[in-house]
C-alpha positions in Angstrom: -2.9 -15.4 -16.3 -5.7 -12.9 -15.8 -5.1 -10.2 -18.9 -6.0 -6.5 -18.7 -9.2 -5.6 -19.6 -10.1 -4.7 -23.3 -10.7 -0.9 -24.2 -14.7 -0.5 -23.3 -17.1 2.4 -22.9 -15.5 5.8 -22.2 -11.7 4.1 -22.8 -10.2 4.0 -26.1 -6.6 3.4 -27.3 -5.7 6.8 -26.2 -7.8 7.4 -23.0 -8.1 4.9 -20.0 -10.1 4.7 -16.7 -8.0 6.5 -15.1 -8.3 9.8 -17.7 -11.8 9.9 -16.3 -11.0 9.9 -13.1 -9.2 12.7 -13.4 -11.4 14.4 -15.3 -13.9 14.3 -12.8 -12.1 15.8 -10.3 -10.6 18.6 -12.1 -14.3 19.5 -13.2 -15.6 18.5 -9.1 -12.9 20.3 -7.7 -11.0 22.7 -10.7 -8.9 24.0 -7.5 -6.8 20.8 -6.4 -3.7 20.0 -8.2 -4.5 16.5 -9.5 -1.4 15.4 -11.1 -0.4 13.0 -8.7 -3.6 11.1 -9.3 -2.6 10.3 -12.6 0.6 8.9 -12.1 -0.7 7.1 -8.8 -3.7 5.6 -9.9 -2.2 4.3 -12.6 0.7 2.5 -10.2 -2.2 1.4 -8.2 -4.4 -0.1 -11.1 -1.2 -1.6 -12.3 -0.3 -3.2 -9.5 -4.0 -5.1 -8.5 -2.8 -6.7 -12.3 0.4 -7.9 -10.9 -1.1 -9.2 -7.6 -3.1 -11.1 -9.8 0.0 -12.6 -12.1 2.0 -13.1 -8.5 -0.8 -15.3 -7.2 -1.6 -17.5 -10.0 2.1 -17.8 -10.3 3.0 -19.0 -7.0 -0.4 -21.1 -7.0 0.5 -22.8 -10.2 3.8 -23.6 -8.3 2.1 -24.9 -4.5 3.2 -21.5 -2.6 2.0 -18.8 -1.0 3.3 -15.6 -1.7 5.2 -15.7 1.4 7.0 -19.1 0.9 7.9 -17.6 -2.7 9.8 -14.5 -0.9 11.5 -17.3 1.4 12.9 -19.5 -1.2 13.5 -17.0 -3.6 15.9 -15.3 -1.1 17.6 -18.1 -0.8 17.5 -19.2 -4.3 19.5 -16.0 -5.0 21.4 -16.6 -2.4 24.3 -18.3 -4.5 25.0 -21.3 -2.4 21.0 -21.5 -1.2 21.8 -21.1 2.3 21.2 -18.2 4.5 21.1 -17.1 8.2 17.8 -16.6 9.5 18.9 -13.0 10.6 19.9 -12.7 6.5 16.3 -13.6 5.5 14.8 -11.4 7.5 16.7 -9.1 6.6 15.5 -9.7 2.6 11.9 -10.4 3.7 11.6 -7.4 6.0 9.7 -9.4 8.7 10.2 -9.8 12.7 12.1 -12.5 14.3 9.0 -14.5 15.4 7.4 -14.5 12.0 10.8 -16.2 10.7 11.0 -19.0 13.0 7.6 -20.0 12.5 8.1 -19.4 9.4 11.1 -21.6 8.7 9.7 -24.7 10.4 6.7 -24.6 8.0 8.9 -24.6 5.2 10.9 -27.5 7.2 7.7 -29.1 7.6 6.5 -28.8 4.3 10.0 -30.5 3.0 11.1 -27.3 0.8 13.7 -26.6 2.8 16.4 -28.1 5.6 17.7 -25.8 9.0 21.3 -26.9 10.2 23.8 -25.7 12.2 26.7 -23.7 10.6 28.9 -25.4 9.9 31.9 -22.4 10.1 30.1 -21.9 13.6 28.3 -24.0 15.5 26.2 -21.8 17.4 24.8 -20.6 14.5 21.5 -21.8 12.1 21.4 -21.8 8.3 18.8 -22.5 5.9 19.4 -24.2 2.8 17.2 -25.3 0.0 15.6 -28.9 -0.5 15.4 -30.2 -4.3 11.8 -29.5 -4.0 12.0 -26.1 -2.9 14.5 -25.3 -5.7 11.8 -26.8 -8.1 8.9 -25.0 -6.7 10.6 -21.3 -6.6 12.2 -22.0 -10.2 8.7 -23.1 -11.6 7.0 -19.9 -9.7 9.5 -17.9 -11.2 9.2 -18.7 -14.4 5.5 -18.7 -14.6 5.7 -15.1 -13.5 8.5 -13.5 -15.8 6.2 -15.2 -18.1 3.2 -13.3 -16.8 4.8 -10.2 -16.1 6.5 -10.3 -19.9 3.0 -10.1 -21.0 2.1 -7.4 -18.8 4.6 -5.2 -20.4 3.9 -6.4 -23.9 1.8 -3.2 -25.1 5.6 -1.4 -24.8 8.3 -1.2 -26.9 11.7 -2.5 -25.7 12.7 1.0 -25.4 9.5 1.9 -23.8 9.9 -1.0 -20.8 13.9 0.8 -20.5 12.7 3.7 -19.5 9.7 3.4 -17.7 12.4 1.1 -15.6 14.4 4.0 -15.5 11.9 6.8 -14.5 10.1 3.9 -11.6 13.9 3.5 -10.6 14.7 7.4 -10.4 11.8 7.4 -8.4 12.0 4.8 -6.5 15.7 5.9 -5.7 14.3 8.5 -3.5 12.6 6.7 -0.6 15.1 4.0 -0.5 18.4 6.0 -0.5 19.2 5.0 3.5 17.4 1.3 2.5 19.9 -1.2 3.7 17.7 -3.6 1.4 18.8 -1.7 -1.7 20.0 -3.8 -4.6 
């Protein structure tokens, strides 16, 4: 896994890229309220790290990050089989995109489409052996990766920065269907 820069230059233990960032826009423009920035920045810098981890995970495992989404929904799916309208539903993409997305995971032996069989007019998705392997081996490669991500915080430290991105978090998805 790709590991965060070491402190260089104008960083130090106590001051990182994005400190002088923001101090070059409160001396460039004194007048904007710049807060955000560092909060924001931070996400965003944070985030191109875990890209990285996600990738070299699913890569490790022979999926994309899209096939990932798709078996891990049905992964957690308790019995491994869901309705396409469910996995939609968890991978927030349009009808179209799941069919053809469904028969290239058919195709690609990772997982199996049948009828239902409490009602025949309807399709489920279920898990192949080999698509339980790959989305297992993905996973744990990246709780691995993302455990060292976090490793410069204290136990306490990982709680409640879960807390605070949760509280905050909260507030664009309190009428998301998806929550939980």
């Amino acid at each position: 896994m790709s590991t965060p820069p070491s402190s260089h230059g104008a960083a130090s233990a106590h001051h990182d890229e994005v400190d002088r960032i923001v101090e070059g826009w409160r001396q460039a423009r004194g007048d904007l309220d710049i807060e955000p920035l560092a909060v924001f920045s931070r996400i965003s810098r944070l985030a191109r790290y875990l890209e990285t981890a996600r990738r070299e995970s699913f890569a490790a495992a022979g999926l994309e990050g899209w096939e990932f989404d798709m078996l891990s929904a049905l992964r957690r799916s308790g019995d491994d089989a869901l309705s396409p309208g469910a996995l939609m539903h968890q991978t927030l993409v349009t009808s179209g995109t799941m069919t053809a997305r469904i028969d290239k995971l058919v195709a690609r032996g990772l997982v199996r489409k049948n009828r239902s069989p409490h009602d025949g007019r309807a399709v489920e998705v279920r898990l192949q052996p080999d698509g339980v392997a790959r989305v297992d081996a993905a996973m744990e490669s990246l709780l691995a990766a993302e455990r060292e991500l976090l490793r410069p915080l204290t136990a306490d430290g990982r709680s409640a920065l879960a807390d605070t991105l949760r509280s905050l978090l909260l507030t664009f998805e309190v009428d998301d269907p998806l929550e939980g």
